[in-house]
C-alpha positions in Angstrom: 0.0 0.0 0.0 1.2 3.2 -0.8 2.6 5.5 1.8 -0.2 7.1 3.6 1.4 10.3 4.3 1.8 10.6 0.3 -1.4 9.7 0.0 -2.6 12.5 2.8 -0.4 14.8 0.5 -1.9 13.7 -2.2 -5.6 14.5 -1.1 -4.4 17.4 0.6 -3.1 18.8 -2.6 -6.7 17.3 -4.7 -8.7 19.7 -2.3 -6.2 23.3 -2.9 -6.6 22.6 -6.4 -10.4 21.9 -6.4 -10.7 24.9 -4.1 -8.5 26.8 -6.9 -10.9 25.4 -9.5 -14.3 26.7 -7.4 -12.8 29.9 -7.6 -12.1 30.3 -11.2 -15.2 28.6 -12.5 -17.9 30.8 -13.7 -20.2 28.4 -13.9 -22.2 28.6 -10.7 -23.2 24.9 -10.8 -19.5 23.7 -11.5 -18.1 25.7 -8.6 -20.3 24.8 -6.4 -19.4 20.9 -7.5 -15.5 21.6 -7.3 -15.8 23.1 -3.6 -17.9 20.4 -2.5 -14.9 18.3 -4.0 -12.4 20.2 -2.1 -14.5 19.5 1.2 -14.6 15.8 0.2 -10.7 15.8 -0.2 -10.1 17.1 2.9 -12.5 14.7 4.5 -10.5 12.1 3.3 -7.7 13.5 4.3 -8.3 13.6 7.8 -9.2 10.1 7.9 -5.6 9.1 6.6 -4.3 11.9 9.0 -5.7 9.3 11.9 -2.6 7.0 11.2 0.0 9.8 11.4 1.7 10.8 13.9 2.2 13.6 14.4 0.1 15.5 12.4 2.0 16.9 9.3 1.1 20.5 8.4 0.2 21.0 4.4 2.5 23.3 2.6 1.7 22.8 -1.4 4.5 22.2 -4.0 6.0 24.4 -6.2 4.3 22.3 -9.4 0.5 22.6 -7.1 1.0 26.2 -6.9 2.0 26.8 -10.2 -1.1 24.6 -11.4 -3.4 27.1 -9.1 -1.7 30.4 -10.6 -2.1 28.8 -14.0 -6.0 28.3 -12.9 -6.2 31.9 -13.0 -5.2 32.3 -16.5 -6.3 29.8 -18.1 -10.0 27.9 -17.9 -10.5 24.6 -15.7 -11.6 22.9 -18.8 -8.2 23.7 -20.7 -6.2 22.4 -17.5 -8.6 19.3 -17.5 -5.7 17.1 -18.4 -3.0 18.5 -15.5 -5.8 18.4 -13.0 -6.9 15.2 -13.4 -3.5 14.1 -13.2 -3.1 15.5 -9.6 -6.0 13.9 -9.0 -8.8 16.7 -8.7 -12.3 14.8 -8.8 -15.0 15.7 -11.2 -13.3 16.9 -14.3 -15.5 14.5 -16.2 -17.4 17.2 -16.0 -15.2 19.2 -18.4 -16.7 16.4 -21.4 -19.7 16.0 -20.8 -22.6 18.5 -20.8 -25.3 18.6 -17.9 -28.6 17.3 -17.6 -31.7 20.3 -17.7 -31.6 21.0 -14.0 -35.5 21.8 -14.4 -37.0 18.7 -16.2 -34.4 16.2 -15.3 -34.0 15.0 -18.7 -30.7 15.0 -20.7 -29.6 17.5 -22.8 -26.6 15.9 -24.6 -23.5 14.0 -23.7 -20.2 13.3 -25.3 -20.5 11.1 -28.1 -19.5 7.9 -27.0 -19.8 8.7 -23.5 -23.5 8.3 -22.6 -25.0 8.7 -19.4 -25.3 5.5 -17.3 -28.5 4.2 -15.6 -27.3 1.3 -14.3 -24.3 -0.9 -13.4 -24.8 -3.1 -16.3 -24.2 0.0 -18.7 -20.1 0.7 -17.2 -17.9 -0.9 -19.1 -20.2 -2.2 -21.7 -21.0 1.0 -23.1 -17.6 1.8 -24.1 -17.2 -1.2 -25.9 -18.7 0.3 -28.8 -16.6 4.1 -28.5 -15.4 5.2 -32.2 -11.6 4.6 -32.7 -11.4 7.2 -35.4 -8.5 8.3 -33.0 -6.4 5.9 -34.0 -7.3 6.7 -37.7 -6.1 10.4 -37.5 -3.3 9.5 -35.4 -2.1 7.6 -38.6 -2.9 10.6 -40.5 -0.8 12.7 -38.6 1.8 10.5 -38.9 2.0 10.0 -42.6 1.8 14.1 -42.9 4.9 14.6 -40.4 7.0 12.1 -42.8 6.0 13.3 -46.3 6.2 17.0 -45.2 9.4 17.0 -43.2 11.2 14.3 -45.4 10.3 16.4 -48.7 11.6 19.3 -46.8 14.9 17.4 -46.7 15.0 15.8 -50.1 14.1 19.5 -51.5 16.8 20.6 -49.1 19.3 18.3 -50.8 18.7 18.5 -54.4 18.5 22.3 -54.3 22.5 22.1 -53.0 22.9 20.3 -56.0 23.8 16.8 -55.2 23.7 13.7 -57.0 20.6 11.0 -57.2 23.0 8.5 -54.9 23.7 11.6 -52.4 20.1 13.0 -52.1 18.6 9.1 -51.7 21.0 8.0 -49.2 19.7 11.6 -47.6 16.3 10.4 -47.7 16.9 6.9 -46.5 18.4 8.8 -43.3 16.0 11.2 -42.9 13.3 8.3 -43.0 14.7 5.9 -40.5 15.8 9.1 -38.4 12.6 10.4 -38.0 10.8 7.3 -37.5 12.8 5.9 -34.5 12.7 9.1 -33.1 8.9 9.3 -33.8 8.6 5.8 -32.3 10.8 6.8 -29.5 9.0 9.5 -28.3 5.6 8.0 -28.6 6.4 5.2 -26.5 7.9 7.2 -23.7 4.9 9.2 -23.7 2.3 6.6 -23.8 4.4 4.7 -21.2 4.3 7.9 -18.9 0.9 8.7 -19.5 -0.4 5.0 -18.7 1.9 4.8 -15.6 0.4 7.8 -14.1 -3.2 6.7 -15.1 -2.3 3.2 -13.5 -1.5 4.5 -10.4 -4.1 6.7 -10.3 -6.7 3.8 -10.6 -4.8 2.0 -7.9 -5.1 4.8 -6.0 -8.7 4.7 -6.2 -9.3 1.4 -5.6 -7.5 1.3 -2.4 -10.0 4.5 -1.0 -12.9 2.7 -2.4 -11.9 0.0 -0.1 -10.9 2.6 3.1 -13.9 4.7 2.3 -16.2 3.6 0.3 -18.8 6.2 1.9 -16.8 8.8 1.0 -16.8 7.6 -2.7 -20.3 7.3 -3.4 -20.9 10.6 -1.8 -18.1 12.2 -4.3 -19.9 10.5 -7.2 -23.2 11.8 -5.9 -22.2 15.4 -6.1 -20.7 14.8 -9.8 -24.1 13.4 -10.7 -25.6 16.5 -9.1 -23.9 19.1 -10.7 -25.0 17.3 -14.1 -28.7 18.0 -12.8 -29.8 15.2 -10.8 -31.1 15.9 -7.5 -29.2 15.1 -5.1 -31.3 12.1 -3.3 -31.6 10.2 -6.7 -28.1 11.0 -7.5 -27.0 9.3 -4.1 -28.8 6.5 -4.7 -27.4 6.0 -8.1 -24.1 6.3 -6.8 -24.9 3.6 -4.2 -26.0 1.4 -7.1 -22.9 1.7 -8.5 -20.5 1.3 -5.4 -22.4 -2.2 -5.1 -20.3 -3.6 -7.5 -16.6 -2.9 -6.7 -14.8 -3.8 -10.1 -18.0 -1.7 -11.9 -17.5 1.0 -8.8 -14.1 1.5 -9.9 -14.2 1.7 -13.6 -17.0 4.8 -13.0 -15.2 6.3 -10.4 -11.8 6.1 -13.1 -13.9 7.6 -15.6 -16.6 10.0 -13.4 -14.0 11.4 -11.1 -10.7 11.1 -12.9 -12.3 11.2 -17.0 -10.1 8.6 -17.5 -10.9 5.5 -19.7 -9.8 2.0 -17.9 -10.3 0.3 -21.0 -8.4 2.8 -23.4 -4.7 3.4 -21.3 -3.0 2.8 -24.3 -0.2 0.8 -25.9 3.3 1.8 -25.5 4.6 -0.7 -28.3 1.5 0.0 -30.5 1.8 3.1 -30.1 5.7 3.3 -31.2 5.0 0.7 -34.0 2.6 2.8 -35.4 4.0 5.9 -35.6 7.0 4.4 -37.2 5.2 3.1 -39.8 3.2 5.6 -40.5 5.9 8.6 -40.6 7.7 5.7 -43.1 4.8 5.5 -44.9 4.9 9.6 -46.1 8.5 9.7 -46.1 9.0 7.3 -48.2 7.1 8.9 -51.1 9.5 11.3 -52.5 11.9 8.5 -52.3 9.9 6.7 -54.5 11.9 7.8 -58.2 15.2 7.6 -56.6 14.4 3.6 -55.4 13.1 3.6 -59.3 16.3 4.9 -60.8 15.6 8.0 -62.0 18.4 10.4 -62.1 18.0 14.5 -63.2 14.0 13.9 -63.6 13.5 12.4 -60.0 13.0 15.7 -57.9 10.4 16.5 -60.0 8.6 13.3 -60.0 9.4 13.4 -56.4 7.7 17.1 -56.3 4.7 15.7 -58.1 4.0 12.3 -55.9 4.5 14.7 -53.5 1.8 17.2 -54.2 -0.8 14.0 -55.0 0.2 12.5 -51.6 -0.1 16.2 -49.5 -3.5 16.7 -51.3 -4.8 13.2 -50.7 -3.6 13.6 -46.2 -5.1 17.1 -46.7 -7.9 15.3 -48.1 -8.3 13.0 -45.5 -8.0 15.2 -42.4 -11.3 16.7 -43.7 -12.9 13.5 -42.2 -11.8 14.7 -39.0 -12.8 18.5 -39.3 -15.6 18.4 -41.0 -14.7 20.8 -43.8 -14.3 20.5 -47.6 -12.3 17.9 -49.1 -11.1 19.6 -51.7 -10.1 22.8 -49.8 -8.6 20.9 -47.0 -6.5 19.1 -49.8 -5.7 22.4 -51.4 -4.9 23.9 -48.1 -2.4 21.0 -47.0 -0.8 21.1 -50.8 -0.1 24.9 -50.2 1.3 24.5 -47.3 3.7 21.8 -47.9 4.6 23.1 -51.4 5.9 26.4 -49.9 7.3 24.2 -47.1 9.4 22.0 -49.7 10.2 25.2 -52.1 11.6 27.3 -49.0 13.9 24.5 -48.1 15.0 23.9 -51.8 15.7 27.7 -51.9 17.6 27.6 -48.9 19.6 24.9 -50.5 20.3 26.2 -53.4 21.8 29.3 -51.9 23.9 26.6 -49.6 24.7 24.7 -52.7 26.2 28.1 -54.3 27.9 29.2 -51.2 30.1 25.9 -50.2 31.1 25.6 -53.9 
């Protein structure tokens, strides 16, 4: 079990940031929710303070107050991410939008993320969450390869190098970027799943101290969505029956996380490696072919097709025209690729 007096700190710190929250949240409802949190926090906090001796007097970290000054500038819901991750309850509430607080009756919720009537709907719900995420991550990742190994290729043959020189460029530019791609993906994933690991561990371990506690927590979430708070309380007590269903809501009502989703460090990596190979590899393509003098601009036209078609593409995620999306990615790239063959050019001129 972890150390309680980290885990005193650790509430102890929940409850100055919820209190920081309350105070910069216009939203009457919402600030009401977030002090109520804060009271919560330091409820729990006492109750850990029982098995310390002697008391320990709270004095928050540089990185809490920084979080709290940052409150002030920027809104709760942009901070969602950092204030889930010193675990501030009820930031869920930052993704979803409320119930009427007159009829009862839900407005509208997240897609994917509908509101839950009953034990049997946690877990099972989610099943069926689009993954389109993992489609435009791909995207992404294509784009960041053609663009930036273009860039270098353009780079190259505007100096004035030889097929041989500006493929073996290319080559390195491709396995450079992807490894460090990969790299840094995995790293990130790993970090970001650790801390949402422990988190959840960390909440299973007060649902079994205080279980109480818990279910009154999820009770005020449900209330600042609109519920009352007597039907909200006993749907929260519906849900604590079940402890392995209590804590995947409690993950995903208190923290907005997603027990099902943490992520894949090694899928992750794998996948932005090939996908940043994937786009770097298309200018490569006439030089792997053999072509000599004409190869930059065959290069410059798969080029164009390719930026136009991930322009294309992103438009599935925005919502906007295909074709201008397609024209607006070409654009971009193409003055992308003809600065950096400029720039060579003028480095080509200057070294010989």
């Amino acid at each position: 079990m972890e150390d309680v007096l980290e885990r005193w700190k650790s509430e102890k710190a929940a409850a100055y940031l919820a209190s920081a929250v309350a105070a910069n949240e216009r939203d009457p409802k919402r600030a009401q929710l977030f002090r109520k949190m804060a009271n919560a926090a330091d409820e729990q906090a006492e109750i850990l303070a029982k098995d310390l001796h002697p008391r320990p007097r709270f004095s928050p970290s540089v990185r809490t107050r920084v979080l709290s000054g940052l409150l002030g500038v920027l809104s709760p819901s942009m901070l969602r991410g950092a204030l889930s991750a010193h675990k501030v309850r009820g930031v869920s509430v930052y993704r979803s939008k409320s119930f009427d607080s007159d009829t009862g009756i839900k407005k509208t919720s997240t897609p994917g993320h509908p509101w839950p009537t009953s034990t049997d709907d946690i877990g099972r719900r989610h099943k069926t969450v689009d993954n389109s995420g993992t489609l435009r991550a791909g995207v992404f990742g294509v784009n960041d390869g053609l663009v930036s190994n273009t860039c270098l290729v353009m780079g190259v043959a505007g100096a004035g190098v030889g097929s041989s020189e500006i493929l073996l460029t290319g080559v390195a530019g491709l396995l450079a970027g992807a490894f460090s791609m990969a790299a840094g993906e995995f790293i990130s994933m790993l970090s970001q799943k650790e801390m949402f690991e422990h988190q959840i561990a960390q909440e299973r371990e007060e649902l079994e101290r205080y279980p109480d506690e818990e279910a009154e927590e999820l009770a005020l979430i449900y209330e600042a969505r609109g519920i009352p708070l007597n039907e909200a309380r006993d749907l929260a007590q519906h849900m604590i029956s079940d402890p392995e269903k209590a804590l995947d809501v409690l993950a995903r009502e208190e923290l907005g996380l997603n027990p099902d989703e943490l992520g894949s460090p090694p899928k992750a990596a794998t996948s932005s490696f090939l996908t940043f190979s994937v786009g770097a590899s298309v200018p490569l393509i006439p030089y792997l072919l053999g072509y000599d003098k004409e190869g930059i601009v065959i290069a410059a036209i798969l080029a164009g097709i390719a930026l136009f078609a991930v322009g294309s593409a992103l438009s599935l995620f925005s919502g906007r025209s295909a074709i201008l999306g397609g024209g607006r990615m070409l654009l971009v790239g193409s003055m992308a690729a003809a600065a950096t063959y400029f720039i060579g050019s003028l480095l080509g001129a200057t070294v010989s």
